[in-house]
Structure formats: structure tokens, C-alpha cells
Backbone bond lengths (Angstrom), bond angles and torsions (degrees), N, CA, C in turn:
res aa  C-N    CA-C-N  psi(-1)  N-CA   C-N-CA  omega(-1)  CA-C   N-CA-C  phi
1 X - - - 1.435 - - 1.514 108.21 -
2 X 1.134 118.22 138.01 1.466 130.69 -178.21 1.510 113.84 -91.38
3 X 1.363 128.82 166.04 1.302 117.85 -173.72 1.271 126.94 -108.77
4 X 1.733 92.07 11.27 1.766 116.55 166.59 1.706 110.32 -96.29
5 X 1.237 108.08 -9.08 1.545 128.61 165.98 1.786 120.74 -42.61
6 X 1.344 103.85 -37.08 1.226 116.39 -156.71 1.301 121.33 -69.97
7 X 1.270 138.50 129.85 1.464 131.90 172.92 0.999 107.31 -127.25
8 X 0.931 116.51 124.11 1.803 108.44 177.26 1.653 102.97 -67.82
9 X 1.698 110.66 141.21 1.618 118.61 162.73 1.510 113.78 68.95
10 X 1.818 109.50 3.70 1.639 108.74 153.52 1.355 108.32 -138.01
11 X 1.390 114.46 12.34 1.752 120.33 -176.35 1.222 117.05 -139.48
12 X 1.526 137.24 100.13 1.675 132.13 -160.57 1.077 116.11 -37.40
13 X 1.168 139.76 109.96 1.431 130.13 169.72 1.896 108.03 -52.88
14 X 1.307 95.90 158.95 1.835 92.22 178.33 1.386 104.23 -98.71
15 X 1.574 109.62 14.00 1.615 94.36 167.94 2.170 109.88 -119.29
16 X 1.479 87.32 2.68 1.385 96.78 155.61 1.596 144.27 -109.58
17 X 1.392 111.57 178.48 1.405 104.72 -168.62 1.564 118.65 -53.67
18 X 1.290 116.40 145.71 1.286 97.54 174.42 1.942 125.72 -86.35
19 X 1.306 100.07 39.88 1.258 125.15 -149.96 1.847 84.51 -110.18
20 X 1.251 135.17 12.53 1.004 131.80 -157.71 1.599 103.68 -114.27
21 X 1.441 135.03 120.94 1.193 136.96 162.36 1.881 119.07 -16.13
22 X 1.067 111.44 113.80 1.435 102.72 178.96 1.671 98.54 -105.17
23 X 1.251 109.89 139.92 1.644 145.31 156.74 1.511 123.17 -36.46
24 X 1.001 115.60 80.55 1.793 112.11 170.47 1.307 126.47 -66.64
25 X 1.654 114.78 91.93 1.080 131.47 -176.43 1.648 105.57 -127.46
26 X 1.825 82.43 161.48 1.248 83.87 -177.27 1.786 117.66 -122.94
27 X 1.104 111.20 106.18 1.442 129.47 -155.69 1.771 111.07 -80.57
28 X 1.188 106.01 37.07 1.539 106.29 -170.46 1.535 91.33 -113.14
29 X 1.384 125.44 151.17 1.545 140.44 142.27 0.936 134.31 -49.29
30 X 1.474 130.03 112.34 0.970 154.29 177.80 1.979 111.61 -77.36
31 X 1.112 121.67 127.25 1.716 108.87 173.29 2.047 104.26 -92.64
32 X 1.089 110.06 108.01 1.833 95.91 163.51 1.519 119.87 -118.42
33 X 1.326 104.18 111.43 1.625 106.08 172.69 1.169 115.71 -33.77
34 X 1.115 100.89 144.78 1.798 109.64 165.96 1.726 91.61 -172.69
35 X 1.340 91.42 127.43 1.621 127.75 166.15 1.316 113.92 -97.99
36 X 1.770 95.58 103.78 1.508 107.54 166.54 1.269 126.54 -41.77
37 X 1.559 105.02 -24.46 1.795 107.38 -151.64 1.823 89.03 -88.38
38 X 1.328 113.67 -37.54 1.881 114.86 172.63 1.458 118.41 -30.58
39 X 1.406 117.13 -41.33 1.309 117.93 -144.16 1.629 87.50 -110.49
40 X 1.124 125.75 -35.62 1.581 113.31 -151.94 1.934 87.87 -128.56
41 X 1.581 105.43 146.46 1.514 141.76 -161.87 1.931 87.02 -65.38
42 X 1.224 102.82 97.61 1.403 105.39 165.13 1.999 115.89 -101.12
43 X 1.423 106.74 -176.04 1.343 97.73 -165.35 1.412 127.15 -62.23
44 X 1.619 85.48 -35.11 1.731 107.32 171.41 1.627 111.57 -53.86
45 X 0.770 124.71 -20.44 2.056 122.69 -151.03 1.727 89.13 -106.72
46 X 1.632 117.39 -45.90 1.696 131.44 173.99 1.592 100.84 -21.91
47 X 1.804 103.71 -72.22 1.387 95.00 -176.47 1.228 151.18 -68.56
48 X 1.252 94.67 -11.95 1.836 112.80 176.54 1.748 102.79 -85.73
49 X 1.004 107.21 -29.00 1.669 92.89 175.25 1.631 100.75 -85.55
50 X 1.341 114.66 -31.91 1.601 94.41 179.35 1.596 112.78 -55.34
51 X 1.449 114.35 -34.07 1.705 125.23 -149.82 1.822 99.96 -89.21
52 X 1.620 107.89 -18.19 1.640 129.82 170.31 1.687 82.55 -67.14
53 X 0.991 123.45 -81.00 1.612 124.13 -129.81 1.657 83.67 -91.22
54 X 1.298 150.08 -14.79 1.510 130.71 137.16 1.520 116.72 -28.57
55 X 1.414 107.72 -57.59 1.938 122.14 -137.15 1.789 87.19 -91.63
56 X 1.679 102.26 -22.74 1.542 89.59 172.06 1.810 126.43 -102.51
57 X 1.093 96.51 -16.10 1.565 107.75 151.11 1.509 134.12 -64.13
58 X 1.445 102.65 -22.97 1.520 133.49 -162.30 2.097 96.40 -95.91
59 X 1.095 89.06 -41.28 1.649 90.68 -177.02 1.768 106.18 -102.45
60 X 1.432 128.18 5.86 1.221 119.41 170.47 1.608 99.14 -96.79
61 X 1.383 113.59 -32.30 1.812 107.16 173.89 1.297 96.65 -75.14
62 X 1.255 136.95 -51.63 2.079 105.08 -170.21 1.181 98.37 -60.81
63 X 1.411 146.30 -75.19 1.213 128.75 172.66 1.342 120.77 -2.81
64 X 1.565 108.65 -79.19 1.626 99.66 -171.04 2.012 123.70 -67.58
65 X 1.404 89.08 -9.25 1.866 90.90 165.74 1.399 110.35 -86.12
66 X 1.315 123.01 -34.13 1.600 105.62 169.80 1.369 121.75 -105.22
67 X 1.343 124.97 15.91 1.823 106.93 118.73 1.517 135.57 -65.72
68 X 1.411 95.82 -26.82 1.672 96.92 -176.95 1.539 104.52 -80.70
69 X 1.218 114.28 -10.12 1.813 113.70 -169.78 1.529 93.02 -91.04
70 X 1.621 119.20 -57.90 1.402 114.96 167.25 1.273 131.51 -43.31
71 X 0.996 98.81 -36.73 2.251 104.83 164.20 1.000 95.96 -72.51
72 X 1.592 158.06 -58.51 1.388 145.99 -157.98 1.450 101.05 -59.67
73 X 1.277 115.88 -46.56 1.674 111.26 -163.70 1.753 101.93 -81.02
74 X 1.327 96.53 -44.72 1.754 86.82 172.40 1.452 125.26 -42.37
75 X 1.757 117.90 -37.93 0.882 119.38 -138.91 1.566 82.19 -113.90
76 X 1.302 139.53 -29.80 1.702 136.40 141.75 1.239 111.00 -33.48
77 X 1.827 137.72 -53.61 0.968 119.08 -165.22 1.643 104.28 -80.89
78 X 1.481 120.97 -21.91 1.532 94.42 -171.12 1.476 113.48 -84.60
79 X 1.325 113.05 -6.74 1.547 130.37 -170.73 2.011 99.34 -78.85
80 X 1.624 129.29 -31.66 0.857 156.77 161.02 1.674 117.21 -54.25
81 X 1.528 95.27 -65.28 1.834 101.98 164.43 1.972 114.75 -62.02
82 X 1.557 98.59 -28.33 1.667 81.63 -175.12 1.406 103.06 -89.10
83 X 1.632 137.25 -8.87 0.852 110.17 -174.67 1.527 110.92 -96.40
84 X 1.475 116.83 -4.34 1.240 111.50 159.59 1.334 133.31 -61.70
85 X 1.351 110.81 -19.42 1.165 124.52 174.83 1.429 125.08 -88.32
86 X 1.182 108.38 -39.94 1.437 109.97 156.59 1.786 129.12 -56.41
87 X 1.557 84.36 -21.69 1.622 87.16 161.29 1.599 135.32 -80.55
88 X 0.957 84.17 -39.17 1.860 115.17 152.30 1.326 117.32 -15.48
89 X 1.660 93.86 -71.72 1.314 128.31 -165.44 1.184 117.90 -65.69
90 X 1.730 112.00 -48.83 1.234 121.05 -169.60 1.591 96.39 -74.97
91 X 1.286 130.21 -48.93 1.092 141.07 175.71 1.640 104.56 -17.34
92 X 1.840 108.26 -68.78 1.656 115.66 -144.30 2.089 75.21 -90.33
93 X 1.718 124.95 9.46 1.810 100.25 175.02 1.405 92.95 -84.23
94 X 1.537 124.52 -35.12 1.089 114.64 -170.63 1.305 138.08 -50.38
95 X 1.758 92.69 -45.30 1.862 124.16 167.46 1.041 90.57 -64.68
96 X 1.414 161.15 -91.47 1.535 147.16 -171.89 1.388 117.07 -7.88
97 X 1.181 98.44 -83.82 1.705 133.05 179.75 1.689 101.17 -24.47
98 X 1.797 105.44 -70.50 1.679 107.08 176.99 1.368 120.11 -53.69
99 X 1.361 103.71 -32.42 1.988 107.31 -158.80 1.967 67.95 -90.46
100 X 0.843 164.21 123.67 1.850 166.13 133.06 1.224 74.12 179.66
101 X 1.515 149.16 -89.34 1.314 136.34 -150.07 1.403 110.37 -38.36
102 X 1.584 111.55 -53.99 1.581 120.63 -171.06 1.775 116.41 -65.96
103 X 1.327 97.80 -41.98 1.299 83.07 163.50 1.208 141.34 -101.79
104 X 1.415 125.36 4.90 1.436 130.02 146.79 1.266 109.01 -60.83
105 X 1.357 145.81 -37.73 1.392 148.21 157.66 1.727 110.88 -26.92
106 X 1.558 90.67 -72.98 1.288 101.49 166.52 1.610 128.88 -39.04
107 X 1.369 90.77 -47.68 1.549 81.69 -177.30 1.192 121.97 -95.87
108 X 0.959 113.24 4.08 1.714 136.31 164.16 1.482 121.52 -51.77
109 X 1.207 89.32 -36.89 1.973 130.48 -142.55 1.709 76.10 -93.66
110 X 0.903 111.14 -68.97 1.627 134.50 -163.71 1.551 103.59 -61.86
111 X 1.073 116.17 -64.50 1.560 119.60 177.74 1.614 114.40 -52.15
112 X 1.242 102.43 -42.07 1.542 103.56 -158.67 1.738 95.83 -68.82
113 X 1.317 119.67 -68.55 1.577 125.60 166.35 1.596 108.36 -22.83
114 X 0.752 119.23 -68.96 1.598 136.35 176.97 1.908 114.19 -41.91
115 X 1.151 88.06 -58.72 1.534 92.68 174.87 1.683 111.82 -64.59
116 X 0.750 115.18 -76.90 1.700 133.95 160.57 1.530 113.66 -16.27
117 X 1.331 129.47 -38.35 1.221 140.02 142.87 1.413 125.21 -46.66
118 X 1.306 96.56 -65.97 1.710 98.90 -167.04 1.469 102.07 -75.57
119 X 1.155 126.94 -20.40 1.849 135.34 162.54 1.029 104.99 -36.96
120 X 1.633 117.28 -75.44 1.483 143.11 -160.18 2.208 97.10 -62.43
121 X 1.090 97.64 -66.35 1.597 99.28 176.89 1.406 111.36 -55.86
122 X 1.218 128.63 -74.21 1.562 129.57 -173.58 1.464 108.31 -59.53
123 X 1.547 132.13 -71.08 1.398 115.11 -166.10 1.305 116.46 -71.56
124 X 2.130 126.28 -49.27 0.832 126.28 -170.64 1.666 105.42 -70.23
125 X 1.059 120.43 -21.27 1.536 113.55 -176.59 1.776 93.64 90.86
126 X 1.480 121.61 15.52 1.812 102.03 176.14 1.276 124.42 -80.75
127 X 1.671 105.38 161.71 1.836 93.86 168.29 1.387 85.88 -109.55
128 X 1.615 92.89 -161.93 1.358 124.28 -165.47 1.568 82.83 -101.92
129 X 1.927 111.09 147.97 1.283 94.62 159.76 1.594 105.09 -130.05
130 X 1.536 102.15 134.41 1.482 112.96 139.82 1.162 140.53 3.43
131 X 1.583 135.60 101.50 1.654 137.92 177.37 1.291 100.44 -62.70
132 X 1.458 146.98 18.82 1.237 106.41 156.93 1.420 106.97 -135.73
133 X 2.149 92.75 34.45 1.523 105.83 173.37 1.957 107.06 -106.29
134 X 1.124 106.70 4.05 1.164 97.32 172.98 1.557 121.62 -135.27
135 X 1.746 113.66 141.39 1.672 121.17 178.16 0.899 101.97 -94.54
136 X 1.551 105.33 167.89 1.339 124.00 169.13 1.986 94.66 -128.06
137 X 1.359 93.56 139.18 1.700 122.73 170.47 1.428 110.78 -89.33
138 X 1.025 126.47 -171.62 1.694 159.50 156.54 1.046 108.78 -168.18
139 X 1.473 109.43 110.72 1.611 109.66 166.45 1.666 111.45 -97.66
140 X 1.015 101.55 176.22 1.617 103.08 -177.99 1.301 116.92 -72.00
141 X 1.195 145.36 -36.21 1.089 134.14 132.59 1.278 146.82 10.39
142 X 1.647 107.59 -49.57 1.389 140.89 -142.06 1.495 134.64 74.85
143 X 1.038 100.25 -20.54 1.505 106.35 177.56 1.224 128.85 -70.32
144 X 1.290 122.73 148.58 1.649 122.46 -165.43 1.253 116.39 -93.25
145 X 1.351 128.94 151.06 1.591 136.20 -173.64 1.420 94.02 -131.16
146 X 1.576 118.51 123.36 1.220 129.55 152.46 1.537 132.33 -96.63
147 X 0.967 118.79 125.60 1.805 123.07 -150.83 1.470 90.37 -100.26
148 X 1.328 136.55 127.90 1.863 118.04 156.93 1.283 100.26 -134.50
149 X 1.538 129.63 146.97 1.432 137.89 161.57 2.132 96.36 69.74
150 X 0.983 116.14 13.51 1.673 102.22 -174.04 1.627 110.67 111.33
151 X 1.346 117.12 -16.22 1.468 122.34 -152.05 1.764 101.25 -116.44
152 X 1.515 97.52 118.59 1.591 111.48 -179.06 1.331 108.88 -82.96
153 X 1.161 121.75 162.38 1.573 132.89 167.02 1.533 107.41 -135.70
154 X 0.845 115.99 116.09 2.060 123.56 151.65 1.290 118.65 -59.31
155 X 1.175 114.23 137.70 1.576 125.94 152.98 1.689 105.20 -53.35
156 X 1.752 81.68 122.08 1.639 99.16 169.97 1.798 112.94 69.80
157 X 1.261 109.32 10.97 1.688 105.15 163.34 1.453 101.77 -114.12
């Protein structure tokens, strides 16, 4: 008996009775393979994890260049769409801009006549006169005399 044998309360102790149940075992050797090289990182196994952690380093950079290439073009085409639009834009300020010139002209045109009238009628008390209320002169001079209602005028009074 060996002194790795021992169990206490299924193996006689040698300082007890021998009145004690003995253990049916079987104390013979067994052979079980076991390959050192299985368990622990030999030279062969080195390179395949180096050529793993290449092929996965190798496929996280193409990855990350063609998201960054796909954001470039995304971000070209919307930069492309706004400036078409800004062309657009500027385009229909211009058409604004002219048709506001033309018709402030217009109404310029319109107001001023208009005002100038109702001046002459309302404050001055004028009318309008009649083409077959006014002459025309030639004096010797050259200068013109306009006659209206009976009433002459001179050059320069």
C-alpha cells in the first residue's frame, strides 16, 4: 500500500483495526496517450494565427476604405444636388430682380402721371385743356407764343 493510497473511512488506516471494510479497487496501470504538441502553441499553429489576424486586419481596412469612399461619393453627390439648386435659385433671383425693376418702372411711370394730375386738379384748382383751346405763334425772333382761353404769353415774361 502506498501512502497516496489513503482515504480516510474507505481504506484501513494502519493505525486502525483491521476490522475495517476494505475497498475494491483496481490498482493496475493504465497507458493514455496524450500529445504534448495538442495542448500547447507549437510552430505549426504560430502561423495560421499570424495569417488569421493578417486576413482579419486585412478585411477590417477594406471595409473601413469603402465606407469612407462611400461617404465621399455620398457626400459629392449631395454637395452636387445643392449646388444645382442654388443655381436654380440664383437663376429665378435674377428673373425676380428684372421683372421688380420693370415694374417699379412701371409704377413709377404710373404714379408720377397720376400724381401730377390730381395736384394740378385738386390743389391748383386746374383743368385739362382742350386742342382746339390752344395756338401756336412764331415771332420773329423765333420763339414761340402760346395763346389759351384769349390770354398771350411772351418769351421770357
Amino acid at each position: 500500500m502506498d501512502e497516496f493510497d489513503y482515504v480516510p473511512g474507505l481504506v484501513p488506516s494502519p493505525f486502525a483495526s483491521s476490522a475495517a471494510p476494505k475497498l475494491d479497487r483496481d490498482d493496475s496501470f493504465r497507458e493514455i496517450e496524450i500529445s504534448v504538441g495538442e495542448f500547447t502553441e507549437g510552430p505549426a499553429q504560430a502561423p495560421k494565427i499570424s495569417r488569421l489576424k493578417k486576413l482579419i486586419a486585412l478585411t477590417v481596412a477594406v471595409l473601413t476604405v469603402t465606407v469612407m469612399l462611400c461617404s465621399v461619393m455620398y457626400m459629392n453627390t449631395r454637395i452636387n444636388e445643392a449646388m444645382k439648386d442654388i443655381t436654380e435659385v440664383t437663376a429665378e433671383i435674377k428673373e425676380a430682380q428684372a421683372e421688380n425693376v420693370r415694374l417699379h418702372s412701371e409704377l413709377s411711370s404710373m404714379l408720377s402721371a397720376d400724381k401730377v394730375r390730381n395736384y394740378a386738379v385738386s390743389v391748383l384748382g386746374m383743368q385739362k385743356i382742350e386742342r382746339y383751346q390752344i395756338h401756336y405763334f412764331e415771332s420773329r425772333s423765333g420763339n414761340t407764343v402760346v395763346v389759351a382761353d384769349g390770354k398771350s404769353m411772351t418769351p421770357g415774361a
